[in-house]
C-alpha positions in Angstrom: -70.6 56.5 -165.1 -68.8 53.4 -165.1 -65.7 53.9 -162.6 -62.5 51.5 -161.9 -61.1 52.3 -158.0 -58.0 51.0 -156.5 -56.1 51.4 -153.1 -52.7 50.2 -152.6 -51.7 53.0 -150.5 -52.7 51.3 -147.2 -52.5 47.7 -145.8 -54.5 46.2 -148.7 -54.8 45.8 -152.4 -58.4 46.6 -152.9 -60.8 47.4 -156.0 -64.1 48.0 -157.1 -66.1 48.8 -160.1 -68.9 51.5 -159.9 -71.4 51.7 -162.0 -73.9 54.8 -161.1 -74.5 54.3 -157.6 -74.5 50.4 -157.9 -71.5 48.4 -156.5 -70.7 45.8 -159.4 -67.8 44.2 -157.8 -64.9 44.8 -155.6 -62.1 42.8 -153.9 -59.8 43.8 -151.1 -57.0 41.8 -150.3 -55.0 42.4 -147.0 -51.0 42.7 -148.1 -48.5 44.9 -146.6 -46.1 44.3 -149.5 -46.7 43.2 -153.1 -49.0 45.4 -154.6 -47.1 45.4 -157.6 -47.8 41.7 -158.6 -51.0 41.8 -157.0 -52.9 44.2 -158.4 -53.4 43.1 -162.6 -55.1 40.1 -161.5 -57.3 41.2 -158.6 -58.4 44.3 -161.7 -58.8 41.2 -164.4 -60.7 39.4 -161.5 -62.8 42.1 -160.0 -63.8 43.3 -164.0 -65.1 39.2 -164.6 -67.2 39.3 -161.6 -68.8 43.1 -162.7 -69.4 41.2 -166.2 -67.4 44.3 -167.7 -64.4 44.2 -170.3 -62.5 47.2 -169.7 -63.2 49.3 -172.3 -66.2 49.9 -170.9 -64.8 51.6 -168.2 -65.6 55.6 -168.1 -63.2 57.1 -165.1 -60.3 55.1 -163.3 -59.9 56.5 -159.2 -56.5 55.7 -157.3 -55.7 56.9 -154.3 -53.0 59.0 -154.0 -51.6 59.2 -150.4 -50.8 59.9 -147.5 -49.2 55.9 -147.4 -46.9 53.9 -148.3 -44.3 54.9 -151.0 -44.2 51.8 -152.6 -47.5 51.4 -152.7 -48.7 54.7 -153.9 -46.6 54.6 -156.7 -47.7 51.1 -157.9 -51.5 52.3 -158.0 -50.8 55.5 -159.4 -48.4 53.9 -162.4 -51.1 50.8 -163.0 -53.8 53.7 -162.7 -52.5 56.2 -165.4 -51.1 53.0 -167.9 -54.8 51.8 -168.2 -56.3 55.1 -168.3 -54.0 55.9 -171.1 -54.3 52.5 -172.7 -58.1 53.1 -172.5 -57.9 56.9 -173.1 -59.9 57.8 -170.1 -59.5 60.1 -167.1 -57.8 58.9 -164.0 -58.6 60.5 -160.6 -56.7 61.1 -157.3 -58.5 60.5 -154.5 -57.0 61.2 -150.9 -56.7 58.2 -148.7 -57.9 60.2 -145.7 -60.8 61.0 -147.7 -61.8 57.8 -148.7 -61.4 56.5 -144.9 -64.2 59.1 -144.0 -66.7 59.1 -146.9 -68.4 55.8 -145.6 -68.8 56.9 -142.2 -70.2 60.9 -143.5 -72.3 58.9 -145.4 -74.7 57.5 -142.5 -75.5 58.0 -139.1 -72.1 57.9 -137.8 -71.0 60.6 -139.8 -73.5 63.3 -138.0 -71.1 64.5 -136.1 -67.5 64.8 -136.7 -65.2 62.4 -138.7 -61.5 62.2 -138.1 -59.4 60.0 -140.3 -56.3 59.0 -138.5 -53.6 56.7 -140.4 -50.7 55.7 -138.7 -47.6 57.3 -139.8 -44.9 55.7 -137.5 -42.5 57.0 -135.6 -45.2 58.7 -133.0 -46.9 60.5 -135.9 -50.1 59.9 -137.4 -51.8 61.3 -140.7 -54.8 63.3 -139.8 -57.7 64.9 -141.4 -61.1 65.9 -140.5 -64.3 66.5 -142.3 -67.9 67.2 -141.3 -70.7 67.7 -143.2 -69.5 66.4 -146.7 -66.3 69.0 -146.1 -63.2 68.7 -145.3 -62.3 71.1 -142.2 -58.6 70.8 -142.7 -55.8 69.9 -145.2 -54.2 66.6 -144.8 -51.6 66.7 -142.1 -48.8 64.6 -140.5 -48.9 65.6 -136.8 -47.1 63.7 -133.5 -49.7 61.7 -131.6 -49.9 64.6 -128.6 -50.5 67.3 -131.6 -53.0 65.2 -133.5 -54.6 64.5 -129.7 -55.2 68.4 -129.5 -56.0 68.9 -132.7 -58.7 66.7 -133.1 -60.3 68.1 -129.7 -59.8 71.5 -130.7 -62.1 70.9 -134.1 -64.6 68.4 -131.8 -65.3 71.5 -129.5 -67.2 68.6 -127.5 -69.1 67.5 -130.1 -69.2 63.7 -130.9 -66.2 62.6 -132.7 -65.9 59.6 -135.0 -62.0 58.5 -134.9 -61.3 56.0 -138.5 -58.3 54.7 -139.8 -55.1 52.5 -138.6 -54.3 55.4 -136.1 -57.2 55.9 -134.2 -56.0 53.3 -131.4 -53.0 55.4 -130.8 -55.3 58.5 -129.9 -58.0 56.6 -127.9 -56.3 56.9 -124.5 -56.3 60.9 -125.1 -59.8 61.0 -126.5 -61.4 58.6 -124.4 -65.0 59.7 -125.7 -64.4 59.4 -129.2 -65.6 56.3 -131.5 -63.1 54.4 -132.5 -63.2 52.5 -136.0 -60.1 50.5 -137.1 -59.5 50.7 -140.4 -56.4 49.1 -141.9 -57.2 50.1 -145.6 -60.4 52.3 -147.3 -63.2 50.7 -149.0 -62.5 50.7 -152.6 -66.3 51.7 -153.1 -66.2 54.7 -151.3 -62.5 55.7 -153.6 -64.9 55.0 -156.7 -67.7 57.6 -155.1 -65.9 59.9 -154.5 -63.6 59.4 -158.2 -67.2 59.9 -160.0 -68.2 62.7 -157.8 -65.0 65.0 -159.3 -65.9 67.1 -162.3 -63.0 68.8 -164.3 -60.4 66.4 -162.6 -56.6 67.3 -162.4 -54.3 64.5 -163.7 -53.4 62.7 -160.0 -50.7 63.7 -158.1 -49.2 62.1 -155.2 -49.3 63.5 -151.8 -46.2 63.6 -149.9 -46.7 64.4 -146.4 -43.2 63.8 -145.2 -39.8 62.3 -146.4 -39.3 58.6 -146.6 -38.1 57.1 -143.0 -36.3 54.4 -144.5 -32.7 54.6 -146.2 -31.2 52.3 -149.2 -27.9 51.3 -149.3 -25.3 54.8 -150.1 -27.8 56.9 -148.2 -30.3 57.3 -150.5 -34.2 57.7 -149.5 -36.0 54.1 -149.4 -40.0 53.6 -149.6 -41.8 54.0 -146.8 -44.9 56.0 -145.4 -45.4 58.9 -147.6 
């Protein structure tokens, strides 16, 4: 299966083209604003260097959140007008998910993995998984909350903490790993795309309300 990913949730605009197990191409550009006029180009770009038109594409997999408003919504609206254009499926992927996949993947992922993405505001988006499964639902949790959480689940077992808000739980969790992650690898939002079978049309996931307000009152993007 020949699978199109893309992340704009996070810090980045970032692709890749899967094709089986093989890596084709994939380009991740660091940007914490202008997905939007980023993201045709680095798909035209990424598709020339996998020697691919798109119509050969099979599956298209966007991540769908927790993460910035603006930037869900771009990927998921770019996402589902070339997946109708082609007349393929499109597939959410969690962005918590795709922070862990690399790590469950190899060695590091023998223990626990916790994916931690900064939410602002003290709070932080948390999930865990171990052993390919996910031991929780997505959550947004204050950073004392998360703290407990995540040692709660560890039981004092290694724990693997990925994601732009594992800093913010290091001091509390001084034995954890700690992997920065501003944004996911698109290749790992392609795995686990093709790994779906019977796929649900993506949906976003809001976690919480927008923080920021437009002028009148009304809700602004922010972190979903």
């Amino acid at each position: 299966m020949i699978v199109l990913a893309l992340d704009t949730c996070l810090d980045a605009c970032s692709l890749a083209v899967l094709d089986g197990v093989s890596v084709r191409a994939q380009a991740s550009h660091p940007m914490g604003r202008g997905h939007q006029e980023a993201i045709a180009p680095l798909a035209q770009a990424v598709m020339a260097q996998a020697g691919l038109a798109f119509p050969a594409l099979e599956r298209i997999g966007v991540t769908i959140g927790p993460g910035s408003f603006t930037g869900l919504r771009v990927g998921l609206a770019f996402a589902k007008g070339l997946g109708a254009a082609l007349s393929i499926p499109v597939v959410g992927v969690g962005t918590l998910a795709a922070l862990a996949e690399p790590l469950l993947a190899d060695s590091l992922g023998s223990g626990l993995v916790f994916s931690v993405i900064d939410a602002r505001r003290g709070q932080v988006y948390l999930q865990a998984f171990a052993d390919g499964r996910s031991l929780m639902a997505p959550d947004a949790l204050d950073v004392a909350t998360a703290a407990a959480r995540v040692a709660e689940l560890s039981g004092g077992r290694e724990a693997v903490l990925a994601g732009s808000g594992a800093a913010l739980l290091a001091d509390l969790m001084p034995a954890a790993r700690i992997i920065e992650a501003p944004a996911c690898d698109p290749a790992a939002v392609a795995r686990l795309a093709a790994a779906q079978t019977n796929p649900a049309p993506p949906r976003p996931l809001y976690l919480r309300a927008p923080d920021a307000r437009l002028p009148g009152g009304a809700a602004g993007p922010d972190m979903a």
